[in-house]
N, C-alpha and C positions, 0 to 999 in steps of 0.2 A: 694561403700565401701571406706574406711578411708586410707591415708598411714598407719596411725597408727593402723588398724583394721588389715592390711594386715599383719603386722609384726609380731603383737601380734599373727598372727597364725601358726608363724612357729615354725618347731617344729628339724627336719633333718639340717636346714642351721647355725649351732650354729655357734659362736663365734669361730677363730683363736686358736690355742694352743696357750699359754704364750707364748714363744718361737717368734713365728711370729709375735704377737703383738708388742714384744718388738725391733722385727726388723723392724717393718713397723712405730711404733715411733720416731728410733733412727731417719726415715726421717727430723723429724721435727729442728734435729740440724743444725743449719751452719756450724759446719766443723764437717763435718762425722766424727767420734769416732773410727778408723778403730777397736782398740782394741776393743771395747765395740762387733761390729758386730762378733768377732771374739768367744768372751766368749760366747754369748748367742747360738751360733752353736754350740759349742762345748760341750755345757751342754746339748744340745736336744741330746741322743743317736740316733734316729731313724730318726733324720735330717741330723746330720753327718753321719749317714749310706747312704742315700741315695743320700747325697751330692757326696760323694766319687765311688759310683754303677755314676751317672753320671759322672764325671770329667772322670772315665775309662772308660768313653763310647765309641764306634768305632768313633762317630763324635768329642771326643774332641780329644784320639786318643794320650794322654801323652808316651813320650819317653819310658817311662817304669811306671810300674803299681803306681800309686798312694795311698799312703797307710794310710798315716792322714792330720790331715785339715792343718796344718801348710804345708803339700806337694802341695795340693791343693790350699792355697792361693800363694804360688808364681809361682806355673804353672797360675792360673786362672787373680790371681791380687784380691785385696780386694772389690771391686765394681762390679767385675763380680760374687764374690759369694753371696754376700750382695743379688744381682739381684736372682742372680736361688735360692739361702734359701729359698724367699720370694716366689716365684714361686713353689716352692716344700713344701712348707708348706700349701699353699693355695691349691694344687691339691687335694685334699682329699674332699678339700667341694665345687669344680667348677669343677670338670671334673665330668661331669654330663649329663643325655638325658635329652632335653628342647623339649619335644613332641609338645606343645604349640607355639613354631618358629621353628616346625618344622627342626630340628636340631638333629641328631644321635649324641648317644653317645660319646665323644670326640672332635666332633667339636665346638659345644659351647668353651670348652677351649682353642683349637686350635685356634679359630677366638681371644680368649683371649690373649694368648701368644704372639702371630702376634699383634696385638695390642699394648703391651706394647713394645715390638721393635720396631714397627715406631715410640711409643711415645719416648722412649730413644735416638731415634736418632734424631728425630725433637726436644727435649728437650736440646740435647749435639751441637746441632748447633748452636740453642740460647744463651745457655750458659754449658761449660763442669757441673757443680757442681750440675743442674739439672736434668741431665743424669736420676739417678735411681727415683725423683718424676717422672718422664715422663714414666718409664717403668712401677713402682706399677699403677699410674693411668689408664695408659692401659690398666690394668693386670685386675683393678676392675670395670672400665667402663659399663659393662653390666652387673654387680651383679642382678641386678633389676629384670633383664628377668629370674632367679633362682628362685626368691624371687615368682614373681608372677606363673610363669610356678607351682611352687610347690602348692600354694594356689587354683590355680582354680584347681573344677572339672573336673571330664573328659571329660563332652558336653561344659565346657565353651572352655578348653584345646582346643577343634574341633574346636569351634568357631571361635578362634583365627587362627591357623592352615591353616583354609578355606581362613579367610582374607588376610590371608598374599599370599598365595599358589595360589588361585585360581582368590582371585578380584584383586592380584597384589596390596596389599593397603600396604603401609609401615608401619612396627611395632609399629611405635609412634602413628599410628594415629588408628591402630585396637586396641591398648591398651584405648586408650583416650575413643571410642566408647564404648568398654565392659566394662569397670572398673571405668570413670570420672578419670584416673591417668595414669600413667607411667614407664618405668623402668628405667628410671634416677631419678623419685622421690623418686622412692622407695627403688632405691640404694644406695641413698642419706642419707634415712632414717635408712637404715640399718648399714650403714657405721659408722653413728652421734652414733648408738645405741653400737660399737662394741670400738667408742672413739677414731677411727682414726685420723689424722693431719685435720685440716678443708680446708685445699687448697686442699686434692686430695677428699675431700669429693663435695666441691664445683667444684668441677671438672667433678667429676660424674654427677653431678646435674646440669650441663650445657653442656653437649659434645654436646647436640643437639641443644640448644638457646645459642651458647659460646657468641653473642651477647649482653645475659643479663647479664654477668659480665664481671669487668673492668679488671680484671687478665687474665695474657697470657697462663695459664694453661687449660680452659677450650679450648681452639681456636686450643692449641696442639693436645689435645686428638679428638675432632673435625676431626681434619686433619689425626692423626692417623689411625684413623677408618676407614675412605676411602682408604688412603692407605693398612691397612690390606686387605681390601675388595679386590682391585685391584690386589693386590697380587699371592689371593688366588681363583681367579674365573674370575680378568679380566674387573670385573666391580664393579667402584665407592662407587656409591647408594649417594653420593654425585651429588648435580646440578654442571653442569658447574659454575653455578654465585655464589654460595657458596663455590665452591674450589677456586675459583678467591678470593673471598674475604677475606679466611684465610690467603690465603696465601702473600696476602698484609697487611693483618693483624700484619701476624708472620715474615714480611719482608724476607719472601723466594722465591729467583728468579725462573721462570721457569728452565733451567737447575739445576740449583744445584734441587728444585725437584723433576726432572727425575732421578738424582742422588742419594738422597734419597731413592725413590722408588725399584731402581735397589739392594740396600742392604738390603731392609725389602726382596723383593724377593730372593734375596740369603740367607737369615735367615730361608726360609723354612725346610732346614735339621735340623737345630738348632731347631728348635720348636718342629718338631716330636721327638725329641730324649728326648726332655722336660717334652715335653705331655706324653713321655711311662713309666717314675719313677712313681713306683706306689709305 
């Protein structure tokens, strides 16, 4: 089957509300708009509602109750809300069960969330200003596995599930076997279809060969993804000789990536409390 056949079939994975599109745009600027981010929140009622349901959450835990976005951007800072908008706009069509990787409800996202914090932070080491590319890409990085988990049936669904569960085989490569494609191709595609920035689409589309392109964006989320992993269970799923080589890649010392590592691991409250705005 086609990227393009794959797409064409879906049906549940629509497109962003305006709103988040226009926040996931605004990345494309060089110098962040702060105002621009600020209007586009404040026009979505039901984004600003649950912007504000988190900012008061026990984990952010404001001096006293937060009661509009202008209270919220100076508790939070404008880049920290720009980050959860964009996060909270997307929950709706990613917090999702992926039967097919074998993944419960929530966790898909969760490994999503975790993601785009180590991307944010391996992207703000490089350079501050990429901060929030580093976190969306994270954030969208395994689109793919939605895309197809929802397209197959439910014996191919098992199919996959077995591969991954039982022969120990890695996702890319049980995809590859049942499908001829991938969920970076096809997150790629989905990405290209919904008209997003082409560096985090290109980004999606190489987290797993970041070798194939000459941009430092794919090599980030690469690295992210392990680090999520590690994080959250302990282990990699990265080779030794391909963490080695990102991360001379991305010109990141050993220490300072233990370093790293140590604040995606402390971001795990932050992530559940992300993951529960519904």
């Amino acid at each position: 089957m086609t990227v393009e056949a794959l797409i064409a079939q879906l049906e549940e994975l629509s497109a962003p509300a305006p709103s988040v599109v226009k926040l996931l745009g605004l990345l494309n600027r060089v110098d962040l708009d702060n105002d621009a981010v600020v209007e586009v929140v404040r026009t979505d009622v039901v984004l600003s509602a649950k912007m504000l349901a988190l900012v008061n959450s026990a984990y952010f835990a404001p001096p006293s109750p937060v009661e509009s976005l202008n209270e919220a951007l100076f508790f939070l800072g404008y880049e920290q809300v720009h980050r959860l908008a964009v996060a909270i706009g997307l929950g709706g069509i990613m917090n999702r069960k992926a039967a097919g990787y074998a993944m419960d409800e929530g966790e898909f996202w969760r490994h999503s969330l975790l993601t785009a914090k180590a991307g944010e932070l391996v992207a703000r080491d490089w350079r501050k200003s990429e901060a929030n590319v580093g976190y969306t890409a994270g954030l969208l990085h395994d689109i793919g596995k939605l895309v197809l988990n929802q397209t197959l049936d439910r014996g191919s669904q098992e199919q996959m599930r077995r591969a991954i569960e039982e022969r120990g085989q890695a996702g890319l490569v049980a995809e590859q076997n049942l499908l001829g494609t991938n969920h970076a191709e096809v997150g790629a595609a989905l990405l290209r279809k919904w008209n997003l920035p082409e560096h985090i689409v290109e980004a999606v589309e190489f987290h797993h060969e970041h070798a194939g392109s000459e941009e430092r964006l794919p090599a980030v989320i690469a690295l992210a993804d392990g680090m999520a992993h590690i994080a959250a269970s302990g282990v990699s799923g990265l080779t030794e000789t391909t963490e080695k080589d990102l991360l001379e890649r991305l010109q990141i010392e050993r220490t300072k990536y233990e370093e790293l590592l140590g604040e995606v691991s402390a971001a795990l409250e932050e992530i559940e409390t992300v993951a529960a705005v519904r």
